[in-house]
DOTI-115202 format. One line per 2 residues: number of its first residue (from 1); for each residue z, x, y of C-alpha. Coordinates in steps of 0.05 Angstrom, whole numbers, always signed. Each point is the difference from the previous one (the first is absolute). Layout:
NUM> Z,X,Y; ...
***
This chain:
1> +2071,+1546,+1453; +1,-72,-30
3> +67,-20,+4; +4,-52,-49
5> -29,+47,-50; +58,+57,+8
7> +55,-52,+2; -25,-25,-58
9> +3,+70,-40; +66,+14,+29
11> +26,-62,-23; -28,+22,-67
13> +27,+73,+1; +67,-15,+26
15> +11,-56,-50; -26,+49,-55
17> +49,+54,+35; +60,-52,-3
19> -10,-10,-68; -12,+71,-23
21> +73,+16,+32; +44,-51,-31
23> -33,+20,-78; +24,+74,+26
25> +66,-26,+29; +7,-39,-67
27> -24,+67,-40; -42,-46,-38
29> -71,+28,-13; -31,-52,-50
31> +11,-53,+62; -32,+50,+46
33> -51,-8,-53; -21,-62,-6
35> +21,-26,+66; -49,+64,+29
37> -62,-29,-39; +14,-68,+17
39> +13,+7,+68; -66,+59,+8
41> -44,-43,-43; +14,-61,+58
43> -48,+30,+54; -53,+10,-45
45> +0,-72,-23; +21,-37,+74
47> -29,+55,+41; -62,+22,-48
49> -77,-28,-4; +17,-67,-38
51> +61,-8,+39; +45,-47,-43
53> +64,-28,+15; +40,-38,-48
55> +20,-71,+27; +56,-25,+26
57> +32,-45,-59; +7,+65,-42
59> +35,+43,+60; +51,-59,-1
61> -3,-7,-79; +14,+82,+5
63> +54,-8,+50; +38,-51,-42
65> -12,+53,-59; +30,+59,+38
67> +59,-56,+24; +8,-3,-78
69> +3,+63,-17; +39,+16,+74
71> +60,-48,-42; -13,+31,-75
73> +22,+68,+20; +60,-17,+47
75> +22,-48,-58; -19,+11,-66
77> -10,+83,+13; +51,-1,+47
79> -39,+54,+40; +14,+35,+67
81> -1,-57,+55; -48,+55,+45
83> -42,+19,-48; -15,-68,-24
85> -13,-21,+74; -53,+53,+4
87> -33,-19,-60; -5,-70,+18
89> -28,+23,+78; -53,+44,-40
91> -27,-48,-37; -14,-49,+66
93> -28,+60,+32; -47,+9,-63
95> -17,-65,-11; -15,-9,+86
97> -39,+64,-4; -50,-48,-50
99> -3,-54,+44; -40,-31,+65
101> +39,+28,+53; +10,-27,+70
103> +49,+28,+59; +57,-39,-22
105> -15,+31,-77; +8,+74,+24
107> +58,-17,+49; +30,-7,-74
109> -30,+55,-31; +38,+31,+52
111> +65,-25,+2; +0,+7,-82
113> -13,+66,+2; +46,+20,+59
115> +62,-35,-52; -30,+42,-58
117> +12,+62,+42; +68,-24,+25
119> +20,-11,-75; -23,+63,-23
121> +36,+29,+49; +69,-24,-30
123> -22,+35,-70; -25,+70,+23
125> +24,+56,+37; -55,+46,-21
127> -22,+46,+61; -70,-11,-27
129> +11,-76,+6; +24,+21,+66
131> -65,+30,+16; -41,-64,-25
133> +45,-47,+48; -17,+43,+60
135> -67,-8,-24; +5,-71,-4
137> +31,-9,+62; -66,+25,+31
139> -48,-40,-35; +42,-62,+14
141> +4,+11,+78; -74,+19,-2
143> -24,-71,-44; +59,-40,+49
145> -47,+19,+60; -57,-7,-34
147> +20,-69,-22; +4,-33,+70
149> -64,+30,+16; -23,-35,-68
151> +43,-63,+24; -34,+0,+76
153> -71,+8,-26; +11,-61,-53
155> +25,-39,+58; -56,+19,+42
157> -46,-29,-58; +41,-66,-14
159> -10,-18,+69; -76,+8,+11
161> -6,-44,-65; +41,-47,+45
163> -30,+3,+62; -76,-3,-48
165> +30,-71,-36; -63,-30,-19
167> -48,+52,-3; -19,+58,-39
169> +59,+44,-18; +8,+59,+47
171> -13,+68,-35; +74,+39,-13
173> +3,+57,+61; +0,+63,-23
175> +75,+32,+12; -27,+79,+15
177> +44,+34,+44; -32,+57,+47
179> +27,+72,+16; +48,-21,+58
181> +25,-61,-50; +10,+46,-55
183> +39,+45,+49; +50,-45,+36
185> +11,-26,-73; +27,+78,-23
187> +37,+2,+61; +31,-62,-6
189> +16,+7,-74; +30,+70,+20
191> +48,-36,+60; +25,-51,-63
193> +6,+56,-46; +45,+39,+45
195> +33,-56,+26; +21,-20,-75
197> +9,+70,-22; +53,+13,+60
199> +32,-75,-14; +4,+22,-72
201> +30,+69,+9; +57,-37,+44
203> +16,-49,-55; +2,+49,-50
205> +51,+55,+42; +40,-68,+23
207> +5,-31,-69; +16,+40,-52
209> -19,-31,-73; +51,-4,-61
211> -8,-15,-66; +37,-51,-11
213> -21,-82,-6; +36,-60,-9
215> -54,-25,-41; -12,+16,-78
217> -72,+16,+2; -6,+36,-60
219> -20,-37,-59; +25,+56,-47
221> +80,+4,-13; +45,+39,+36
223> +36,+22,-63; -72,+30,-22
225> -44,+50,+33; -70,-19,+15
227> -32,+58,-16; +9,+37,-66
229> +61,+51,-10; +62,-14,+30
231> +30,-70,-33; +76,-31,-2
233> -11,-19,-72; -17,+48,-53
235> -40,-26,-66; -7,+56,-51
237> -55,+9,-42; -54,-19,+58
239> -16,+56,+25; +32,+58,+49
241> +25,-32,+67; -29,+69,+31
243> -80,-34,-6; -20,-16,+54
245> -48,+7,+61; -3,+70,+41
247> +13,-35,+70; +56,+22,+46
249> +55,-52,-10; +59,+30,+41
251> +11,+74,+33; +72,+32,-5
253> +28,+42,+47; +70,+34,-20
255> +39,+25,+58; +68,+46,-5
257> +37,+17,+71; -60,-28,+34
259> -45,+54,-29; -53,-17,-61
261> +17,+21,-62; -64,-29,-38
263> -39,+56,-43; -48,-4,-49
265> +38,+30,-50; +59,-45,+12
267> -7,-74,-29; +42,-55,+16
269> +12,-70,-37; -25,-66,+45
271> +52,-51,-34; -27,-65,+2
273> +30,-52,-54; +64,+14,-37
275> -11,-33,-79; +65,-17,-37
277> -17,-56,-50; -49,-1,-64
279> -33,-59,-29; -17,+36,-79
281> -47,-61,-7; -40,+13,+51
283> +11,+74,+5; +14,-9,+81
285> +45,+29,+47; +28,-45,+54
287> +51,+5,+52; +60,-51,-23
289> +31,-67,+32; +51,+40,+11
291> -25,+53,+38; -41,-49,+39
293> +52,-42,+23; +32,+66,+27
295> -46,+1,+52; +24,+7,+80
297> -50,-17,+50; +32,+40,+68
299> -35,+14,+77; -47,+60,+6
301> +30,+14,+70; +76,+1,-23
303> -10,+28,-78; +38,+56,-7
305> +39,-1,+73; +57,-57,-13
307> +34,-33,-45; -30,-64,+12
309> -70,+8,-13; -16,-50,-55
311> -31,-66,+23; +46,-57,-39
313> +34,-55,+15; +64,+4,+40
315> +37,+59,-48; +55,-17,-45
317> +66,+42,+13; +6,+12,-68
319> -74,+29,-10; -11,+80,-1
321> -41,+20,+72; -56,+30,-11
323> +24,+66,+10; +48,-3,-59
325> -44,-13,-54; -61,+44,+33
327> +41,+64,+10; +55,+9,-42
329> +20,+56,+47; -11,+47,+67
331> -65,-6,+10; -33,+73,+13
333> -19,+21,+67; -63,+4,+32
335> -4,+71,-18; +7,-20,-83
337> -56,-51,-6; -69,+0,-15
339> -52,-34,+39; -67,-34,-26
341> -52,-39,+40; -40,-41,-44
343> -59,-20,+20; -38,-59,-39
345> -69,-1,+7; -21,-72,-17
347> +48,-51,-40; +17,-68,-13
349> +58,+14,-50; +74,+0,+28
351> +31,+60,-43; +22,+55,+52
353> -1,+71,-27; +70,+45,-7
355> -18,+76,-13; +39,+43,-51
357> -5,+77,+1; -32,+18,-77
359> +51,+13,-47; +31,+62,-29
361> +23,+15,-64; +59,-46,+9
363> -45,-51,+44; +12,-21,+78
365> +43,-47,+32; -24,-61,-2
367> -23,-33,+63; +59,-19,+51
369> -28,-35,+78; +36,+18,+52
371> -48,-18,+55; -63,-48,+8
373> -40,-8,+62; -70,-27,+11
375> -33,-38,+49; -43,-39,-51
377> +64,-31,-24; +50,-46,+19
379> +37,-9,-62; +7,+35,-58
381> +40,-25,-76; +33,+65,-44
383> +49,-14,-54; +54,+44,-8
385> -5,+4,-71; -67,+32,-8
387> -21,+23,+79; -63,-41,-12
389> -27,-14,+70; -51,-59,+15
391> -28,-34,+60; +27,-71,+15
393> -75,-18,+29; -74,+14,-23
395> -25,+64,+34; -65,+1,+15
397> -41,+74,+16; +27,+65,+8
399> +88,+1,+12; +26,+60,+17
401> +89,+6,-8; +40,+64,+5
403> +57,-7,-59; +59,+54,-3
405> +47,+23,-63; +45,+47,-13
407> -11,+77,-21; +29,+10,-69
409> +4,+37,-57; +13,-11,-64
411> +65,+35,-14; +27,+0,+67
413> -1,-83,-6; +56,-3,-54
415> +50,-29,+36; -13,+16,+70
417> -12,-80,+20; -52,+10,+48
419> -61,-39,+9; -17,-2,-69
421> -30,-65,-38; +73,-37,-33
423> -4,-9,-75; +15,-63,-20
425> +71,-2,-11; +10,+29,+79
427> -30,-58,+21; +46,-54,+27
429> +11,-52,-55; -18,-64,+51
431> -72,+27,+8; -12,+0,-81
433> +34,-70,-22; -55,-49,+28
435> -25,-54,-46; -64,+24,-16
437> -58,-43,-29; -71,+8,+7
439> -40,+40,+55; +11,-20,+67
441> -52,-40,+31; -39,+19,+54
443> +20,-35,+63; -63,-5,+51
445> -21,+48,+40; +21,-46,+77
447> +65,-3,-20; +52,+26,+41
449> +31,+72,-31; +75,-40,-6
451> -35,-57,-36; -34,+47,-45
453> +63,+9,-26; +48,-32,-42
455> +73,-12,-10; +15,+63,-31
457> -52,+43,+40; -56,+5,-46
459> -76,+11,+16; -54,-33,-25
461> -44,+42,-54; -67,-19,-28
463> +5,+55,-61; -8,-46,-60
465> +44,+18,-60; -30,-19,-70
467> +9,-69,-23; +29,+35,-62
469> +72,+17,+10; +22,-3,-90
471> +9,+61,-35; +24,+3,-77
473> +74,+12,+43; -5,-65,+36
475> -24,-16,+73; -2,+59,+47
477> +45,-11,+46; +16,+51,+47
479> +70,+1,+42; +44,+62,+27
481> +21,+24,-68; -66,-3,-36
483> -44,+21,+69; -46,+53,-27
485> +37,+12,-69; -38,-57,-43
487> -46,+35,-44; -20,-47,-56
489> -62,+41,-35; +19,+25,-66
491> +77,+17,+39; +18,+48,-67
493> -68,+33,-3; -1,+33,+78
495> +81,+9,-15; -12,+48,-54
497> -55,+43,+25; +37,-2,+69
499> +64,+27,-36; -37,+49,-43
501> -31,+27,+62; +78,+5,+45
503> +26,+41,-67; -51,+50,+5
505> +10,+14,+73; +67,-1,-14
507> +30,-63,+33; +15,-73,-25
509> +15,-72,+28; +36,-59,-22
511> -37,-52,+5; +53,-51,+5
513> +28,+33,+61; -15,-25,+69
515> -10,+68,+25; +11,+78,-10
517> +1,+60,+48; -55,+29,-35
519> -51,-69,+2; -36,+56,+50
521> -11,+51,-49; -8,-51,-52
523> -57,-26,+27; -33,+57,+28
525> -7,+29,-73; -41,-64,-22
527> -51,+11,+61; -4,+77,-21
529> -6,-21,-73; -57,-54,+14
531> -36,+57,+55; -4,+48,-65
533> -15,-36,-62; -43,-47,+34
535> -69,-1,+27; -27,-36,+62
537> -69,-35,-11; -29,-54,+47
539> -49,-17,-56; +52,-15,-63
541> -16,-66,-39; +27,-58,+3
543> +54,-22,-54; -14,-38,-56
545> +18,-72,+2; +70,-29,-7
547> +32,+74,+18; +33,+29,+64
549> -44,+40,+34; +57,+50,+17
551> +32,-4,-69; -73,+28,-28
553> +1,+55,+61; +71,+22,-15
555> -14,-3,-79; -76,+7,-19
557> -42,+25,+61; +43,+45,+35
559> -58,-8,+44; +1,-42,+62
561> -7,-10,+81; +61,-12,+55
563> +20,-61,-18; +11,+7,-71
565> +37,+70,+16; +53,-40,+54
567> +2,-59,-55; +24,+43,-52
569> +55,+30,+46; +27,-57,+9
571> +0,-23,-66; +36,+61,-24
573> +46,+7,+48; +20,-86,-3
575> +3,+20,-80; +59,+48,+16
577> +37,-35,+51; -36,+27,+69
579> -26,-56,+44; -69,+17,+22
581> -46,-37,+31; -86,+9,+10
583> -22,+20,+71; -78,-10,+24
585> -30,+34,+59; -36,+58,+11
587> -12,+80,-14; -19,+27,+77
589> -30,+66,-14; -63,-4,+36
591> +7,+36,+70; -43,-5,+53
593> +10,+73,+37; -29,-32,+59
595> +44,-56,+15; +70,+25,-34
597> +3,-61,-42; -1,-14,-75
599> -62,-45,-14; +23,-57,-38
601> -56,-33,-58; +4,-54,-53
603> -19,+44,-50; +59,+43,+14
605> +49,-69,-10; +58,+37,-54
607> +61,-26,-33; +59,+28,-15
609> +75,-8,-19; +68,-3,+42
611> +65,-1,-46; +72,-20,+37
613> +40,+66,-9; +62,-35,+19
615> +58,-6,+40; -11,+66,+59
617> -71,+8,-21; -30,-70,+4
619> -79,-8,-17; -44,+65,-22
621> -73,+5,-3; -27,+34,-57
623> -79,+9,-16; -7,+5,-79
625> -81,+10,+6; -16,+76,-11
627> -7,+27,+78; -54,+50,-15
629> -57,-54,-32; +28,-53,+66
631> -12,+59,+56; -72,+15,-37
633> -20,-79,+1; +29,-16,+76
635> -7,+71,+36; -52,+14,+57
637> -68,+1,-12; -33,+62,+22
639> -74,+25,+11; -52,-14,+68
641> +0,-85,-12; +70,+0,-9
643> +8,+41,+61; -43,-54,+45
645> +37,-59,-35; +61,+17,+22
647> -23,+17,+66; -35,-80,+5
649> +64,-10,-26; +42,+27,+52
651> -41,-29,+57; +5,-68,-30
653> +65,+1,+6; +9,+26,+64
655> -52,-68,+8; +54,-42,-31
657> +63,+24,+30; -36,+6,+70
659> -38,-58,-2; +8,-57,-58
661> +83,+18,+1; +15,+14,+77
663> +72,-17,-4; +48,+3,+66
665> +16,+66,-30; -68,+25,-4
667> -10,-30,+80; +57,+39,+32
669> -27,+70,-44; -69,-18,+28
671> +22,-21,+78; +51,+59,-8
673> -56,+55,-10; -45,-26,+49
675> +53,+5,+52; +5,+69,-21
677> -71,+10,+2; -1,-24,+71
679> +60,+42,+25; -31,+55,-27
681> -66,+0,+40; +37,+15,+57
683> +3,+78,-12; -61,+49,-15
685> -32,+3,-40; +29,+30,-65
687> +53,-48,+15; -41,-63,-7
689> -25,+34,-59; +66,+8,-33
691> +10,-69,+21; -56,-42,-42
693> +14,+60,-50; +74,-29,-1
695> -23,-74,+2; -46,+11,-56
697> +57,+25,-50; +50,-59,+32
699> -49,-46,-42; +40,-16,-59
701> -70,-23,-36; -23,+76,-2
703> +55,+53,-5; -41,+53,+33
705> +23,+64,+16; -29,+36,+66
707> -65,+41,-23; -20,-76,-43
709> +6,-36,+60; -39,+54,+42
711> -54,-12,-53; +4,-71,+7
713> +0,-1,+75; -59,+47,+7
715> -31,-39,-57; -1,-64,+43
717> -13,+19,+55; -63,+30,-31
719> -18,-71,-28; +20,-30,+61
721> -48,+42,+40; -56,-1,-53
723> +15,-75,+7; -12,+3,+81
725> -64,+33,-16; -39,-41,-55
727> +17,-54,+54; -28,+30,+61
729> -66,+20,-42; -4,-82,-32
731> +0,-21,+63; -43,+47,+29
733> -43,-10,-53; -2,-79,+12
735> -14,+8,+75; -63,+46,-12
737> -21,-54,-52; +6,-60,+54
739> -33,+44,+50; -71,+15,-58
741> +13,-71,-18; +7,+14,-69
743> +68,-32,-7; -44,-59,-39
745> -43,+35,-47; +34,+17,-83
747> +50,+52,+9; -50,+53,-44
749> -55,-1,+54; +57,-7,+62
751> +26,+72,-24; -58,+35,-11
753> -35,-22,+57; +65,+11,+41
755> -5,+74,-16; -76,+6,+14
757> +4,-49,+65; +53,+56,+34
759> -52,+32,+42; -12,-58,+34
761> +79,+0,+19; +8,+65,+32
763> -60,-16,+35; +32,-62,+24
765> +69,+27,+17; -32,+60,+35
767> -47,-53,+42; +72,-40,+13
769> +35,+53,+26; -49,+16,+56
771> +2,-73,+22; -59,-26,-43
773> +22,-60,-43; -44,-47,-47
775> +17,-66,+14; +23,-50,-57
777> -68,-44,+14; -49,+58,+0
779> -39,+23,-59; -5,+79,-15
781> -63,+3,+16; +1,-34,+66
783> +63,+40,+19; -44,+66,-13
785> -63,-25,+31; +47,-12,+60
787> +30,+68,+4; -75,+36,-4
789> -30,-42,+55; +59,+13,+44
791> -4,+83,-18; -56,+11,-53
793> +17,+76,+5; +77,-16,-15
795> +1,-50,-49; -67,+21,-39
797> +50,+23,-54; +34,-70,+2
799> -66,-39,-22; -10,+60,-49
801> +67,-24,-32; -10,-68,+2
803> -68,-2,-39; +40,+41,-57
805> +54,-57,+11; -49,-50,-12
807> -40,+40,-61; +73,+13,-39
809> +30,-66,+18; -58,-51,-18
811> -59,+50,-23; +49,+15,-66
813> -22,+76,+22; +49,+57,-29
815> +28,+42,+59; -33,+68,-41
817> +11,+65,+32; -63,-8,+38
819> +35,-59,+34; +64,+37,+3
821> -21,+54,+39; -53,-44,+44
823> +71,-37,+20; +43,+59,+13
825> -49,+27,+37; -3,-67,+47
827> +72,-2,+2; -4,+64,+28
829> -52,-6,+52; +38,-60,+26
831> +60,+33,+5; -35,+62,+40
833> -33,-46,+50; +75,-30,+14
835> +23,+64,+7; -52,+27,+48
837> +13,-64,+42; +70,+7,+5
839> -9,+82,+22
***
């Protein structure tokens, strides 16, 4: 084996390898592309017949090029800080890969590619990225010891062209490494490898990983989603907000008295941004000044357990605590609340997701949080004027948080004051009379969580409003009396069909009054109205120029998707006097039966409408988008490849939550059942069973009941033991190559002659085991020639063998069935004459 040689591929592979997983961890597939080619097409033109490299003026002219284009895209594109890093590693590694390379060149080939891997290990949390890291981390311990070997034998030849100074250059020593070399070299990379793998399994049960970062990685705004789907602003008229791609972007799991209440059949709303103001020129929904500067930020670890949770500047006497303006009331006992774990696969926004049970007829309470508690977070903003939660830092991978409101209904609300979302006028008067301006700023990210914050408590936001504030009314200011009431888009227009459509079920509203008891009802009968005169299509066409795309949906269309539907609530309903307000999140239908969790997609991102009932009742969901055509677009796919995506599905994120997300949480689960495990071994049999059986279920990742964990159990220890075996037999295997010395011929003509060559074996191992042994030094022949003079009527068979050894092995004879049976009848002539000896 010529050592340089293999380190050299390895180099090659693994930098091919490192570059293959950050396009996947980027899920970008024309990079994989072109960087594939350009990278493959390298060893044909360094490594090939003509052997070219390019020189070294245009690797540095390249390097300055990727420097360039390293400070375009954090500028100019203002792209994500990691994946511009890796982009600017990959194309050093590519452009190195074309040039003359010494030791110190694929040191760095090395090191760059070891910082690709890290990067792309900040932007995936793919199990099958997993997979290619493990695979990585192989390669990269196998070319590290491969490397000083390279290193050792370059030395070697530097210094005999010292010692030869002044005569003819000494010829480079071939680097082959023998058998026993190749051996202590596994065995060696095996100690490191286990060493490291123990080391790392330490770190990882001694450290457990959050989300959170003080650092604003992201290049994309926290106030917008990266991927399509979910977004906190809402422009009409470019397309549905549920288009988007079919990757796992959160799971839900709904909880009720500790037991899970999630069914397929059962949907629930993910609320992510609560929209209250319109630009008409821009045909955008935004959330307001004035609901931003509403924002609290308050502790994780306190949230929800005092009345001094929010992190502010020493507290005014005269300002409402917390608890005031978050609970207007008792707050429900533990037995009253519902409990969601939301799990987020892979993010850099800051929105945190509330969950809303789907509406009724007369819609839902609206969200209310009682309780927060994560480990990925340390602080946490919500404004008590829409419950809009957001991180205060960047979060980076998967974040897992547990969030708990109350159980309520819809009638049994009115008036009962108990944790319900306030309406507007509940809400104490000092946290609605800031002096609003623009947006806040964004503060950065190292800044302590008191500094973050101003005078009057407010968080920094980076949702942009449009520059565009005039309407034909003046600017659009929004304060406590016109908060989501405003509705400047033909006002008289939506007033009249609203009012035409309350007379015919029977009801009516002033529109001058501030509110009615009936504002419930009221609105309710828009939603029904809009659910049965209108149509949902995710394909309607854009309006024409100069119009309002939900003024042509209300009047023309009649046709439209989600967003269009919740805009022309809340149109109607501001028309008549109702203050309403656009929600964005999601429609979580999707249930994965093995898990117990909703499956959350950005293609199933929904909006929808929440109206302030008033005083007793406080904020109401309602869902004007017909529920039948919604279910049909978002519910669970079905057939054989849905079946086996949702069980990849499941296992990846019993990878994430396991692995990528092991929380403190997660750690004392994990220690817990293992302690259990343990315990249980100390009984029979059925016991230890019951045991692992019990420890298995514990794993909050699968949720299996006893006869699926039996299955799994039996299942691996099948695959451990099939494992065990394919082991045993490539090692065996290896050894009877080394002992036909064949271990150096092309691994076509090292199999088949391994099979043909296993005569000579047996007859080996039978010979060895009655004290005969062929010595390392000795050839066949001479070994045999041996034997027969020492007992020619013993070992006659032995020669026999050995000349049909020698005929297979170098004669290129086939082992026919003539052969065959010549050798088994050898074998057992030997075997005879042993046995007569030992009678």
């Amino acid at each position: 084996m010529n050592i340089v040689q293999l380190f050299h591929r390895l180099v090659y592979a693994q930098v091919l390898l490192g570059i293959t997983a950050s396009c996947m961890a980027e899920r970008n597939p024309g990079l994989l592309l072109v960087a594939g080619a350009v990278g493959a097409m390298s060893w044909y033109v360094t490594e090939g017949p003509r052997s070219r490299t390019i020189p070294r003026w245009a690797v540095n002219a390249g390097a300055l090029g990727a420097v360039a284009v390293l400070a375009f895209e954090l500028t100019t594109r203002r792209a994500d800080v990691v994946a511009a890093m890796g982009h600017f590693t990959m194309a050093l590694q590519l452009l190195m890969l074309y040039a003359r390379k010494s030791e110190r060149e694929y040191a760095q080939l090395l090191v760059l590619s070891l910082l690709q891997m890290i990067g792309a290990s900040v932007l995936s949390v793919s199990m099958i990225y997993g997979v290619v890291l493990a695979a990585y981390c192989v390669l990269a311990l196998a070319t590290a010891l491969l490397f000083h070997l390279s290193a050792s034998a370059e030395r070697v030849h530097q210094a005999n062209r010292r010692a030869a100074a002044g005569g003819p250059a000494p010829p480079r020593p071939a680097a082959v490494a023998g058998p026993a070399a190749r051996r202590q070299l596994r065995y060696l990379g095996l100690v490191i490898a286990a060493v490291s793998g123990g080391v790392a399994v330490a770190v990882f049960l001694a450290v457990p990983r959050t989300g959170k970062t003080s650092l604003d990685l992201g290049g994309a705004t926290a106030g917008g989603s990266p991927q399509t789907g979910f977004t906190e602003t809402v422009r009409l008229g470019a397309g549905p907000i549920g288009s988007g791609s079919r990757e796992p972007l959160l799971n839900l799991t709904v909880l009720s008295h500790d037991q899970n209440i999630g069914w397929e059949n059962d949907p629930w709303l993910v609320r992510g941004a609560a929209l209250d103001a319109y630009d008409p020129q821009n045909h955008t929904w935004y959330r307001s000044p004035f609901a931003l500067a509403s924002d609290r930020v308050f502790d994780v670890a306190r949230f929800g357990r005092t009345a001094d949770d929010a992190v502010a500047p020493p507290p005014d006497p005269d300002d409402p605590t917390p608890s005031r303006y978050l609970d207007p009331g008792p707050g429900p006992g533990p037995g009253h609340r519902y409990t969601a774990e939301v799990a987020l696969r892979d993010t850099r926004q800051r929105t945190l997701f509330g969950v809303v049970a789907a509406p009724m007829r007369l819609g839902s309470s609206g969200f209310h949080l009682l309780d927060l508690g994560s480990d990925g977070l340390g602080t946490f903003a919500l404004s008590p004027i829409d419950q809009q939660m957001r991180a205060t830092d960047a979060i980076l991978g998967p974040l897992t948080y547990r969030i708990d409101w109350p159980i309520t209904r819809p009638h049994a609300n009115r008036g009962d004051g108990v944790g319900r979302p306030p309406g507007i006028d509940e809400l104490d008067p000092r946290l609605t009379t800031a002096t609003l301006g623009p947006p806040p700023r964004l503060v950065p990210g190292n800044q302590t969580a008191r500094n973050r914050t101003s005078a009057n408590n407010t968080i920094e936001s980076r949702t942009t409003a449009p520059r565009t504030r005039e309407s034909a009314h003046g600017p659009a200011v929004i304060d406590r009396q016109t908060y989501a009431r405003r509705w400047d888009v033909e006002p008289e227009r939506y007033r009249r069909l609203a009012q035409e459509v309350l007379r015919q079920a029977g009801l009516q509203r002033d529109p001058a009054a501030r509110s009615t008891p009936d504002d419930l009802r009221v609105a309710a009968a828009l939603a029904d109205h809009l659910r049965r005169r209108y149509a949902y299509d995710l394909g309607n066409p854009p309006a024409r120029d100069g119009a309002d795309p939900t003024s042509v949906f209300l009047f023309e269309s009649r046709r439209g998707h989600c967003e269009l539907f919740a805009a022309a609530l809340v149109g109607l309903c501001r028309s008549v006097g109702v203050p309403a307000r656009m929600v964005t999140g999601f429609h979580a239908s999707e249930f994965n039966t093995l898990g117990g969790y909703y499956v959350v997609r950005p293609t199933h991102a929904h909006a929808w409408a929440e109206i302030d009932a008033g005083a007793g009742v406080g904020w109401v969901t309602l869902d004007p988008t017909p529920g039948d055509e919604v279910r049909a677009i978002h519910r669970t796919p079905d057939g054989v490849l849905a079946g086996l995506r949702q069980a990849y599905e499941h296992v990846e994120f019993a990878w994430i939550r396991m692995v990528v997300a092991f929380d403190s949480r997660t750690r004392k689960e994990v220690l817990h059942s293992v302690g259990q495990t343990f315990r249980a071994t100390q009984h029979g049999g059925a016991r230890r069973l019951d045991g692992l059986l019990a420890a298995a279920r514990r794993l909050p990742a699968l949720g299996l009941n006893r006869p699926e964990a039996l299955v799994m159990l039996l299942c691996s220890a099948g695959l451990l033991l099939a494992a065990f075996v394919a082991i045993r037999q490539t090692l065996a295997r290896r050894r009877r190559l080394a002992r036909l010395r064949l271990d150096r011929l092309p691994a076509d003509a090292r199999r088949g002659l391994g099979r043909r060559l296993g005569f000579y074996l047996r007859m080996l191992d039978l010979l060895e085991r009655h004290g005969y042994r062929r010595p390392a030094w000795q050839s066949p022949a001479a070994f045999a020639a041996e034997l027969a003079e020492a007992n020619p009527l013993r070992f006659d068979p032995v020669v026999a063998l050995t000349d049909t050894f020698y005929e297979v092995r170098y004669g290129d004879r086939p082992l026919d069935p003539d052969r065959r049976q010549r050798v088994r009848a050898h074998l057992k002539q030997l075997e005879a004459s042993f046995a007569r000896n030992a009678a």
